[in-house]
N, CA, C and O atoms as a Tripos MOL2 file, in Angstrom:
@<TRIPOS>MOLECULE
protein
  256   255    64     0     0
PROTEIN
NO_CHARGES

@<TRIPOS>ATOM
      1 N           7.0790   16.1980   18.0730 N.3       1 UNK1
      2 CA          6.1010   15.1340   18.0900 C.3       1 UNK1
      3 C           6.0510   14.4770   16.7130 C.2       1 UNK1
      4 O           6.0020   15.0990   15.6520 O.2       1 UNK1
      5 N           6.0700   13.0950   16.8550 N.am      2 UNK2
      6 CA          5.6500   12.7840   15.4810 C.3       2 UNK2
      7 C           4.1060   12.7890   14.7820 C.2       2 UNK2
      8 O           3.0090   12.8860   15.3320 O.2       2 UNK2
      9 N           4.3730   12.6800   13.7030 N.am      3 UNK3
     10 CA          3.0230   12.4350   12.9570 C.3       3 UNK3
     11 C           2.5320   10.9470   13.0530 C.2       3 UNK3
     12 O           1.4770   10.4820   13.4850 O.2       3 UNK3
     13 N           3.8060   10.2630   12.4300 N.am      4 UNK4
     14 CA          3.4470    8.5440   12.0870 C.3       4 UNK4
     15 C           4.5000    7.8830   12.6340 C.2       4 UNK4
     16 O           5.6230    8.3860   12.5940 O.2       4 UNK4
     17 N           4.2530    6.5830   13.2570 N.am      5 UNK5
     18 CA          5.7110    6.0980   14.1360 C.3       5 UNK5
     19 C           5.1230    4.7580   13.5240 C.2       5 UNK5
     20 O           3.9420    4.4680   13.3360 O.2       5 UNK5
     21 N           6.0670    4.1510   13.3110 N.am      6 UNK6
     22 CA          6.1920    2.3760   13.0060 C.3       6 UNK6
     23 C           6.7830    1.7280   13.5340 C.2       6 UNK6
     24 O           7.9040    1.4780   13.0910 O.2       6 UNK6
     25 N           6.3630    1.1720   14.6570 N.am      7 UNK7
     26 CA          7.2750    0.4620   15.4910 C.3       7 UNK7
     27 C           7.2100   -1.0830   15.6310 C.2       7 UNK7
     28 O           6.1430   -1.6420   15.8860 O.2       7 UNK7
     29 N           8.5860   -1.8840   15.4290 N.am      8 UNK8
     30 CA          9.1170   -3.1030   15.1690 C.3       8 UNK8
     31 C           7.6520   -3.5720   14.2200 C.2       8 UNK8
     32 O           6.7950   -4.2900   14.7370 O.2       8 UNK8
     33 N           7.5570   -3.1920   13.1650 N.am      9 UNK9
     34 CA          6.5400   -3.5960   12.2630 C.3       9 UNK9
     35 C           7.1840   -4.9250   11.3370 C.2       9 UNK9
     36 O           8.2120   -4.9050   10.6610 O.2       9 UNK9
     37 N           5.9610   -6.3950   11.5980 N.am     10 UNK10
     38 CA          6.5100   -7.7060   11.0560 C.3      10 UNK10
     39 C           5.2200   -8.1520   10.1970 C.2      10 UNK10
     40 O           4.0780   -8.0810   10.6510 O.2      10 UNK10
     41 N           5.4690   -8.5250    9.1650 N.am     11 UNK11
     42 CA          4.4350   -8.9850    8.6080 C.3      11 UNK11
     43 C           4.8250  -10.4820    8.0170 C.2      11 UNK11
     44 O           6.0250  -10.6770    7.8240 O.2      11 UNK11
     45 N           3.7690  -11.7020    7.6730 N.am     12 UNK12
     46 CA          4.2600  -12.5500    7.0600 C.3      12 UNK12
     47 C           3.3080  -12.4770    5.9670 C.2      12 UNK12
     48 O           2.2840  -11.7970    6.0270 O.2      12 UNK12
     49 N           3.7680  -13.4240    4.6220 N.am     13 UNK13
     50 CA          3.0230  -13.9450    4.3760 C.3      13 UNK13
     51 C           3.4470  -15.2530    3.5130 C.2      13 UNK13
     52 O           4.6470  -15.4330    3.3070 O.2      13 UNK13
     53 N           2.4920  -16.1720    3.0030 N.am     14 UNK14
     54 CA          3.0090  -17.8020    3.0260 C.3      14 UNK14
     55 C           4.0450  -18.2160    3.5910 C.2      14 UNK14
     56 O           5.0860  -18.6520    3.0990 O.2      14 UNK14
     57 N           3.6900  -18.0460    4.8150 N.am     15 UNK15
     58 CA          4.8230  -18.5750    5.3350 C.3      15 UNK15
     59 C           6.4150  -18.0430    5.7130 C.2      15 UNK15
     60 O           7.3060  -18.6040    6.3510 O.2      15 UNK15
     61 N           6.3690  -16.7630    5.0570 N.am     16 UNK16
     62 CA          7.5380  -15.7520    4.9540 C.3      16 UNK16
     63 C           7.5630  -14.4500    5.8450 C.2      16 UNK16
     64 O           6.5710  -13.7490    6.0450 O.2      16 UNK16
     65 N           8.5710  -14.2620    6.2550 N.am     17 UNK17
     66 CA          8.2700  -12.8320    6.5970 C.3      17 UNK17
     67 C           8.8700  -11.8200    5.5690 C.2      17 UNK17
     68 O          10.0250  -12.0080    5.1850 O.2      17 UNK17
     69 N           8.1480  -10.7540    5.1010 N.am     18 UNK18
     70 CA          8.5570   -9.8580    3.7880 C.3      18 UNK18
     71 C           8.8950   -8.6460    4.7930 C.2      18 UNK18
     72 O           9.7510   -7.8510    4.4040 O.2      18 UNK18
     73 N           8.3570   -8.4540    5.9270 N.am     19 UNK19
     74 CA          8.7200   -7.0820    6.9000 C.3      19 UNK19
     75 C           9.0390   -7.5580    8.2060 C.2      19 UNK19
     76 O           8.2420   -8.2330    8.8570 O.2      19 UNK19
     77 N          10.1140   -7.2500    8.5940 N.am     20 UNK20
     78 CA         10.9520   -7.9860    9.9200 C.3      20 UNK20
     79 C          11.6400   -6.5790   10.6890 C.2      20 UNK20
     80 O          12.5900   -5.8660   10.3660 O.2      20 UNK20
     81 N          10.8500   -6.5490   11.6590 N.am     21 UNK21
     82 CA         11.4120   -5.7150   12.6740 C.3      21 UNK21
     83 C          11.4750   -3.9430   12.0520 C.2      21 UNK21
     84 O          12.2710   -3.0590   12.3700 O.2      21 UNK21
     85 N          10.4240   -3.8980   11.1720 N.am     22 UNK22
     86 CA         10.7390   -2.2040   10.6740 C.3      22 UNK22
     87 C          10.6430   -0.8900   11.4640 C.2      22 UNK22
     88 O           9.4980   -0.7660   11.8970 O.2      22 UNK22
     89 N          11.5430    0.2630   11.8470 N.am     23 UNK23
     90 CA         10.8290    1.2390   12.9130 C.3      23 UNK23
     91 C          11.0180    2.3680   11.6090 C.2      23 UNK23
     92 O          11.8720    2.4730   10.7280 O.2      23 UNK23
     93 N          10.0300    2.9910   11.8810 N.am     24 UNK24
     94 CA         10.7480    4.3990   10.9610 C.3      24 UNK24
     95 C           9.3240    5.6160   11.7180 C.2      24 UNK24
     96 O           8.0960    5.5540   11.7700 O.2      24 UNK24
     97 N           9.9940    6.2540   12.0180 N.am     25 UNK25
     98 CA          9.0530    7.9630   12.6460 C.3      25 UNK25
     99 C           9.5370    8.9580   11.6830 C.2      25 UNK25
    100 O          10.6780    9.1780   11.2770 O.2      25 UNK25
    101 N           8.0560    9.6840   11.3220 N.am     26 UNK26
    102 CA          8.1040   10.6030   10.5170 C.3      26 UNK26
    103 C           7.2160   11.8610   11.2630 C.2      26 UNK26
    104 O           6.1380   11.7490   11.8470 O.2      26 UNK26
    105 N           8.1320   13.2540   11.0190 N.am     27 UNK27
    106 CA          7.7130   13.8850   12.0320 C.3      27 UNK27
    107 C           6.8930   14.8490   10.7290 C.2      27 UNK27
    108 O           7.0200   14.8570    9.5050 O.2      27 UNK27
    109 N           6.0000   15.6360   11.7150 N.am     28 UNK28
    110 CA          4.9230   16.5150   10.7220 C.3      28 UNK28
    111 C           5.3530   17.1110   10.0440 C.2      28 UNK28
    112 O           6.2720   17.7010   10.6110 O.2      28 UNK28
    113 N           5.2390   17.5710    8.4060 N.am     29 UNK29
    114 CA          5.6150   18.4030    7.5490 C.3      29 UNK29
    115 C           7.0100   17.5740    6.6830 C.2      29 UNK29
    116 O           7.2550   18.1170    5.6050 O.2      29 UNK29
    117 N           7.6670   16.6990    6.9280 N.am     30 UNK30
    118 CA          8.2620   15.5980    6.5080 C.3      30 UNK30
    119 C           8.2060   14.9380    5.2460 C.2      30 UNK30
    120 O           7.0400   14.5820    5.0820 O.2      30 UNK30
    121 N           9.0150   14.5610    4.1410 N.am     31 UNK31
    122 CA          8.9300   13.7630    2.7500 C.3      31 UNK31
    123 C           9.3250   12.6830    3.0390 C.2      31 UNK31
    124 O          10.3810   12.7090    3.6710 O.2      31 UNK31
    125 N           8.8120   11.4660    2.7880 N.am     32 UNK32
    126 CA          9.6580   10.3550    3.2880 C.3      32 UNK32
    127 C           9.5530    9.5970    1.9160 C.2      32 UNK32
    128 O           8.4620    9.6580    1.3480 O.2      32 UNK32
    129 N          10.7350    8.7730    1.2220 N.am     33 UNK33
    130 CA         10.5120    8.2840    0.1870 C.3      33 UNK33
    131 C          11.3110    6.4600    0.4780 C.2      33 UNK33
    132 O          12.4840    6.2100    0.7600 O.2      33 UNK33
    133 N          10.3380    5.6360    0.3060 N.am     34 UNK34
    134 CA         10.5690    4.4280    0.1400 C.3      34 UNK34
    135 C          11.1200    3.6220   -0.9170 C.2      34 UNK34
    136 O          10.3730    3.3830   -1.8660 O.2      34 UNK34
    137 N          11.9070    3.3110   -0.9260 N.am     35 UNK35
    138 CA         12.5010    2.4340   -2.2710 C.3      35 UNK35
    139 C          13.0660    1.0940   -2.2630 C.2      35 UNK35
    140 O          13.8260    0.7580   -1.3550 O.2      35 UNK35
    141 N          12.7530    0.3070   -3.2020 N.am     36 UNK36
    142 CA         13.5430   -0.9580   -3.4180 C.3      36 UNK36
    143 C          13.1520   -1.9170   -4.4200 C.2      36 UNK36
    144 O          12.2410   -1.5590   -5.1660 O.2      36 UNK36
    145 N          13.6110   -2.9730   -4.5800 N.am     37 UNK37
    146 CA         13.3480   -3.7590   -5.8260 C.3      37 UNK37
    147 C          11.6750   -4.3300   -5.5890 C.2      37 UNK37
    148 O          11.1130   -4.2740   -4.4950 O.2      37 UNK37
    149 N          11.1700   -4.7630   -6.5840 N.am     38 UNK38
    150 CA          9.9580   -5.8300   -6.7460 C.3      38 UNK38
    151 C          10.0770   -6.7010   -6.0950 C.2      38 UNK38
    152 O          10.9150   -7.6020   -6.1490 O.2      38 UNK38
    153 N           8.6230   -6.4090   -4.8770 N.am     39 UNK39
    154 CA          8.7440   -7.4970   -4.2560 C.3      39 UNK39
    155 C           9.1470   -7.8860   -2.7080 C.2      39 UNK39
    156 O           9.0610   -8.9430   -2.0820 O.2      39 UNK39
    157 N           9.8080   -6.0660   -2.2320 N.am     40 UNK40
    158 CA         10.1660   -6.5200   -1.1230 C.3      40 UNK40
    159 C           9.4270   -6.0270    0.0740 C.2      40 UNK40
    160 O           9.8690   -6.1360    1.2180 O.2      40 UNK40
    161 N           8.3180   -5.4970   -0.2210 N.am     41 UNK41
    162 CA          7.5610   -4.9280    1.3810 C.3      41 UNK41
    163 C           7.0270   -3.7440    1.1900 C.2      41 UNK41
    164 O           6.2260   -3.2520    1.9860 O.2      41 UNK41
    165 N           7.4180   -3.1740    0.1160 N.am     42 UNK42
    166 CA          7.3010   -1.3420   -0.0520 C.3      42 UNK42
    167 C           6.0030   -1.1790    0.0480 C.2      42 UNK42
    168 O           5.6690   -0.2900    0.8310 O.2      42 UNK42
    169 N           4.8080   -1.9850   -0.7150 N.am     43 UNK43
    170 CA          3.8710   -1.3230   -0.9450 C.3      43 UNK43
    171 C           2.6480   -2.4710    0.5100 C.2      43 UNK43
    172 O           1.6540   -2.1490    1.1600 O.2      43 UNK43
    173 N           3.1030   -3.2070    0.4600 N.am     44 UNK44
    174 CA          3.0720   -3.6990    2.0480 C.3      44 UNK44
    175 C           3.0180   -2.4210    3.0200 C.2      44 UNK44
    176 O           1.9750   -1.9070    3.4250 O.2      44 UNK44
    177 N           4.2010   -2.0370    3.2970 N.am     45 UNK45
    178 CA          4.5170   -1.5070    4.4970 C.3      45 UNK45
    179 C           3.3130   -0.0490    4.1000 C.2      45 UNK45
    180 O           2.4350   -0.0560    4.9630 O.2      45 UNK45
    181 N           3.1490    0.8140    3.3320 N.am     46 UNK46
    182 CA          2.7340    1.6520    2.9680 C.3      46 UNK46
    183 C           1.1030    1.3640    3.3510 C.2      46 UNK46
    184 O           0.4390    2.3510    3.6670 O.2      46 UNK46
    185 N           0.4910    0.1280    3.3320 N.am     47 UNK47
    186 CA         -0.7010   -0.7050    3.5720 C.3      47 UNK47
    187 C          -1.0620   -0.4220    4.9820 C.2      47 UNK47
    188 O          -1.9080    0.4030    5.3280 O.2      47 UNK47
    189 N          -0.3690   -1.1570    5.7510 N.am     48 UNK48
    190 CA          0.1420   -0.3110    6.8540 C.3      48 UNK48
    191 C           0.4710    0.3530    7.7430 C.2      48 UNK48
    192 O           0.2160    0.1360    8.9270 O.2      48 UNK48
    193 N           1.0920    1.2690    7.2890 N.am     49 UNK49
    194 CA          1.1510    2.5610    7.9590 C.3      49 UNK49
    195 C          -0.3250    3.5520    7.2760 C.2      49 UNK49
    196 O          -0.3400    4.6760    7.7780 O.2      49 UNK49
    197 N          -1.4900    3.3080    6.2680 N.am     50 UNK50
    198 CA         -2.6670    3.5830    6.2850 C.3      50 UNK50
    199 C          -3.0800    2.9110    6.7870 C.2      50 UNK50
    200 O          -4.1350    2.9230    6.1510 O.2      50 UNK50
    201 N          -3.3220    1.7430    7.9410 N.am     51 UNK51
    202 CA         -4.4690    1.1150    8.3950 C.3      51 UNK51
    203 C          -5.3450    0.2250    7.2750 C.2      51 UNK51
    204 O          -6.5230   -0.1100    7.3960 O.2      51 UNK51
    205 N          -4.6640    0.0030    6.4210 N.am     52 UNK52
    206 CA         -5.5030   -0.8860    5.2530 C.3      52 UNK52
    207 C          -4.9630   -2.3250    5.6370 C.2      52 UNK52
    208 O          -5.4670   -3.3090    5.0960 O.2      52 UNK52
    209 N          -4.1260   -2.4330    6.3960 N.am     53 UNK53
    210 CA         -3.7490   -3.7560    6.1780 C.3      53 UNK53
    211 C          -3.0460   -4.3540    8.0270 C.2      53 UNK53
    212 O          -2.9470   -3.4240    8.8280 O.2      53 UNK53
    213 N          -2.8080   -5.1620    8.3290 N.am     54 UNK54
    214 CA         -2.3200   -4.9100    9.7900 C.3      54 UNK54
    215 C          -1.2950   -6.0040    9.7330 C.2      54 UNK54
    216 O          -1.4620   -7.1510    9.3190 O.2      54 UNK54
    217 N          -0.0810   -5.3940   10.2730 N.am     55 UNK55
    218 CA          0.8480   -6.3030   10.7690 C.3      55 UNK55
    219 C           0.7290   -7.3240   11.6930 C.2      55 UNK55
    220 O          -0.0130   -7.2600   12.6740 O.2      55 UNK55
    221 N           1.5400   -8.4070   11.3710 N.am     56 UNK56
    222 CA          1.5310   -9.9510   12.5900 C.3      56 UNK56
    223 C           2.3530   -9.1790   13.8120 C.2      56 UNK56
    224 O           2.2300   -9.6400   14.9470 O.2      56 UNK56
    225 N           2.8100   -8.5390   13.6940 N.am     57 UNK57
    226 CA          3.4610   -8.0470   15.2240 C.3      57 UNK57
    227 C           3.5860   -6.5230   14.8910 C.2      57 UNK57
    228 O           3.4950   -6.1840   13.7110 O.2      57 UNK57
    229 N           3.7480   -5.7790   15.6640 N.am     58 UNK58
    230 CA          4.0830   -4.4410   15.8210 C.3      58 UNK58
    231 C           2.5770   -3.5760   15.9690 C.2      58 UNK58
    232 O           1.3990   -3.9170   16.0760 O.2      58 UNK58
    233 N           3.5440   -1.8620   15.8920 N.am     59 UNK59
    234 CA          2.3970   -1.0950   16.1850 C.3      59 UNK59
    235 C           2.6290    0.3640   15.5160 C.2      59 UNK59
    236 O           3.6980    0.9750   15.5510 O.2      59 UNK59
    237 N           1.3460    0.8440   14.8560 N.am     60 UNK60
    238 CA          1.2760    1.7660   14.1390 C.3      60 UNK60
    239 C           0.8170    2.7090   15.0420 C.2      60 UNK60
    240 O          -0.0530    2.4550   15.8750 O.2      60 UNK60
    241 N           1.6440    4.3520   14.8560 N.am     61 UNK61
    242 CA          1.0670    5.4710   16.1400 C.3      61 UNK61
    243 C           0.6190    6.4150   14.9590 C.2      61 UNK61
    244 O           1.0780    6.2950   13.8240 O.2      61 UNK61
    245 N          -0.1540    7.2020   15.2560 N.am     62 UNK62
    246 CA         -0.5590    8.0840   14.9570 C.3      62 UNK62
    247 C          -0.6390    9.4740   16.0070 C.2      62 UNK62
    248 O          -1.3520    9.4840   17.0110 O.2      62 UNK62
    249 N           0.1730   10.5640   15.6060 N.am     63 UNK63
    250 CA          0.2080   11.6790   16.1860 C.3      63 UNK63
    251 C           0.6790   11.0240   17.8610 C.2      63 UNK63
    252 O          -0.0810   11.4250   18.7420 O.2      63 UNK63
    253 N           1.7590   10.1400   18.3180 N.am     64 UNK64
    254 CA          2.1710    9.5970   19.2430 C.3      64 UNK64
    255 C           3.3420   10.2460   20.0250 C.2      64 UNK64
    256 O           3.8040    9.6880   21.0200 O.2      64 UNK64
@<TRIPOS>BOND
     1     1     2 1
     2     2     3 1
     3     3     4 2
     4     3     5 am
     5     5     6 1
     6     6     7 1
     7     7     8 2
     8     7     9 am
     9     9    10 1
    10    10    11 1
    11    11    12 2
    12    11    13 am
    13    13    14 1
    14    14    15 1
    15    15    16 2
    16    15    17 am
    17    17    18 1
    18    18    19 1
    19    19    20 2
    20    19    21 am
    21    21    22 1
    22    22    23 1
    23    23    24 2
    24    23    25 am
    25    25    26 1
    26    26    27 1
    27    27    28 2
    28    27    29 am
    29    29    30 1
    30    30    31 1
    31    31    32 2
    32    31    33 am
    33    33    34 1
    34    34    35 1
    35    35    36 2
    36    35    37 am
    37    37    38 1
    38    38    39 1
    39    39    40 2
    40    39    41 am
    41    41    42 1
    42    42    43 1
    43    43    44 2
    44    43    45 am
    45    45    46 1
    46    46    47 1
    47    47    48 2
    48    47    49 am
    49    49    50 1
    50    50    51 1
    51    51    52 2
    52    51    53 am
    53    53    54 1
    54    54    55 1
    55    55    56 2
    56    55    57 am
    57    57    58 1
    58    58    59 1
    59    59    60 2
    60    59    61 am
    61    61    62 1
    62    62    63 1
    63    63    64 2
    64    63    65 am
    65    65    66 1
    66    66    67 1
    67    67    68 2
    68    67    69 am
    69    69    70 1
    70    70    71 1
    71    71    72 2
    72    71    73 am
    73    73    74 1
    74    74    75 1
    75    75    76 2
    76    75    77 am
    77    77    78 1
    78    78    79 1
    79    79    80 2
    80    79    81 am
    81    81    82 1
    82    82    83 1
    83    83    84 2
    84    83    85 am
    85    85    86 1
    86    86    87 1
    87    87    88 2
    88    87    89 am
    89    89    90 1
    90    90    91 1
    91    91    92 2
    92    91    93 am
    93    93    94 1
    94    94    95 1
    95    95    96 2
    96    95    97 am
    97    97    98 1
    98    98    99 1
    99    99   100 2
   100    99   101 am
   101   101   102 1
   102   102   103 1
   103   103   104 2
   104   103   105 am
   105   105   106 1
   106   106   107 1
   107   107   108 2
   108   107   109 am
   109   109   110 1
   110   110   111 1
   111   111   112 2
   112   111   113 am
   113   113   114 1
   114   114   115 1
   115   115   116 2
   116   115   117 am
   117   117   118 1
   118   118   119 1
   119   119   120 2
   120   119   121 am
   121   121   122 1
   122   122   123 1
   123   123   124 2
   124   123   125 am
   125   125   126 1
   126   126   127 1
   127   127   128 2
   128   127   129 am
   129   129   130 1
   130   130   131 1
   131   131   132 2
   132   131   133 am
   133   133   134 1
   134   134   135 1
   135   135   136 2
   136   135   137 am
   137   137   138 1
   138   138   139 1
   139   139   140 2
   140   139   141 am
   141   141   142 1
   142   142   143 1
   143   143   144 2
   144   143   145 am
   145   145   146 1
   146   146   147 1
   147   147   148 2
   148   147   149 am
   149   149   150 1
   150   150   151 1
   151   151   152 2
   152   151   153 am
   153   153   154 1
   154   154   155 1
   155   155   156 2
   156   155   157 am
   157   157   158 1
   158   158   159 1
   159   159   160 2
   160   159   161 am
   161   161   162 1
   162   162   163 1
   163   163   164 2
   164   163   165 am
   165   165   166 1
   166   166   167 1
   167   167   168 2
   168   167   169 am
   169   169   170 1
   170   170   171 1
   171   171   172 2
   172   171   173 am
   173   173   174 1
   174   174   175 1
   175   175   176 2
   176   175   177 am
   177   177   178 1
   178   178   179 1
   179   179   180 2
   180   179   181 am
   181   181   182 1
   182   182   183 1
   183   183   184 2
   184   183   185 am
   185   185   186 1
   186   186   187 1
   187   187   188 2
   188   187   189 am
   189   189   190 1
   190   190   191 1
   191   191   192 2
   192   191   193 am
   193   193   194 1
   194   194   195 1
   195   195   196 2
   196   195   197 am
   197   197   198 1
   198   198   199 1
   199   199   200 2
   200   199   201 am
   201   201   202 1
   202   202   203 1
   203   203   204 2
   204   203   205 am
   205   205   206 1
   206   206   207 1
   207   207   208 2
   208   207   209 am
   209   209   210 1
   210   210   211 1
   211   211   212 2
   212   211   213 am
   213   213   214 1
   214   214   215 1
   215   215   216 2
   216   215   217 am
   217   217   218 1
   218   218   219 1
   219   219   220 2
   220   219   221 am
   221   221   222 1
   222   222   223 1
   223   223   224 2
   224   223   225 am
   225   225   226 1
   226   226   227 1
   227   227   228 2
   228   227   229 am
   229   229   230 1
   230   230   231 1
   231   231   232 2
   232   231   233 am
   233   233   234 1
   234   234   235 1
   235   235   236 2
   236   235   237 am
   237   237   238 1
   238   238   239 1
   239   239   240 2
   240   239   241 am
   241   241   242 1
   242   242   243 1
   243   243   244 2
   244   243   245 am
   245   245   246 1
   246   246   247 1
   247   247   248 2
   248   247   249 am
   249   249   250 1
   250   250   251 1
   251   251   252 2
   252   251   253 am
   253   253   254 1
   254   254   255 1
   255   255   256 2
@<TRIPOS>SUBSTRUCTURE
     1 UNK1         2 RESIDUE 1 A UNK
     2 UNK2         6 RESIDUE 1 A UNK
     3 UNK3        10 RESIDUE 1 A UNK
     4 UNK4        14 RESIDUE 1 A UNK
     5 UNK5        18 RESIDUE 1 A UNK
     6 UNK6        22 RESIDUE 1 A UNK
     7 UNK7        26 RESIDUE 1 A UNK
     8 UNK8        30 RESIDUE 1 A UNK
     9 UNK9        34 RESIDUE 1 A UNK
    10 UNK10       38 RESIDUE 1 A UNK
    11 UNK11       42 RESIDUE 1 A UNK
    12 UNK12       46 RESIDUE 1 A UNK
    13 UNK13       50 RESIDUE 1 A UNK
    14 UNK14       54 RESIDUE 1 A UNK
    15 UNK15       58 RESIDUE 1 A UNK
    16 UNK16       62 RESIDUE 1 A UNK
    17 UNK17       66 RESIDUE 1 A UNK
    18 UNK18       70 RESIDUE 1 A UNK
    19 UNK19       74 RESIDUE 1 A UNK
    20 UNK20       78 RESIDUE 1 A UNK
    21 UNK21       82 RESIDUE 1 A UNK
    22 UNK22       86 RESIDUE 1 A UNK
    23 UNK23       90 RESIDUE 1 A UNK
    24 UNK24       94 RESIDUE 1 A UNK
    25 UNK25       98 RESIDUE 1 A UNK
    26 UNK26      102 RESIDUE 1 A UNK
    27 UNK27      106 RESIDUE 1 A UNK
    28 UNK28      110 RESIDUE 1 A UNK
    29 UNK29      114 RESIDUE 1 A UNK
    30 UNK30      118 RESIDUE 1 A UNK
    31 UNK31      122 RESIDUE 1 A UNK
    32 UNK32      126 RESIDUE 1 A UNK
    33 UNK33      130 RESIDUE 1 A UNK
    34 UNK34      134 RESIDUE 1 A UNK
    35 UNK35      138 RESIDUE 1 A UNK
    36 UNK36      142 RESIDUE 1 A UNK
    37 UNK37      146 RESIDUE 1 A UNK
    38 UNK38      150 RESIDUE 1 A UNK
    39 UNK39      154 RESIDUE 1 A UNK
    40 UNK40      158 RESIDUE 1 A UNK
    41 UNK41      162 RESIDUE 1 A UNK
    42 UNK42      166 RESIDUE 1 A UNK
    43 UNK43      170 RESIDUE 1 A UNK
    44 UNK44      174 RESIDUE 1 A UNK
    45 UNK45      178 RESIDUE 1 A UNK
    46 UNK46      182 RESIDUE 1 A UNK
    47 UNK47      186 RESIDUE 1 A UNK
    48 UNK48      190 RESIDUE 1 A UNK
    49 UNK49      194 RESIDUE 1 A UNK
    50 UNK50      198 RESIDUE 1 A UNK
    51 UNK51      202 RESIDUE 1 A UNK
    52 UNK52      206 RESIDUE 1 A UNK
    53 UNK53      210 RESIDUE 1 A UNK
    54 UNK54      214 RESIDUE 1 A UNK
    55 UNK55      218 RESIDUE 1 A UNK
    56 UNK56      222 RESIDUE 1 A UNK
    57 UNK57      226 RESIDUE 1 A UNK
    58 UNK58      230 RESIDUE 1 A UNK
    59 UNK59      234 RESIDUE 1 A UNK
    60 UNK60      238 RESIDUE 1 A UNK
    61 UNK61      242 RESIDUE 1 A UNK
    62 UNK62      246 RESIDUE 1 A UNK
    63 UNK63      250 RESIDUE 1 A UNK
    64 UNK64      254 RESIDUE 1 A UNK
């Protein structure tokens, strides 16, 4: 079972999309480490997948 599932997660903003189509499942007891340059979604997507922030399309699971 997973813990956290991200499914086709899209976000825009001005006009942009910075997160296009993201899936990633992380199963319980799991390290998951995100990386990439300034600027591209990381701390977005992390927003998120806590419920602080909500995507223009997709869907966040919890224990799913």
């Amino acid at each position: 079972m997973s813990l956290l599932k991200l499914v086709n997660i899209w976000k825009k903003y001005s006009g942009e999309y910075i997160l296009k189509g993201i899936h990633l499942e992380v199963s319980e007891g799991k390290v998951v480490l995100i990386r990439g340059r300034s600027g591209v979604g990381k701390s977005t997507l992390a927003k998120i997948a806590c419920l602080l922030m909500k995507p223009n399309m997709g869907s966040v699971i919890y224990r799913g």
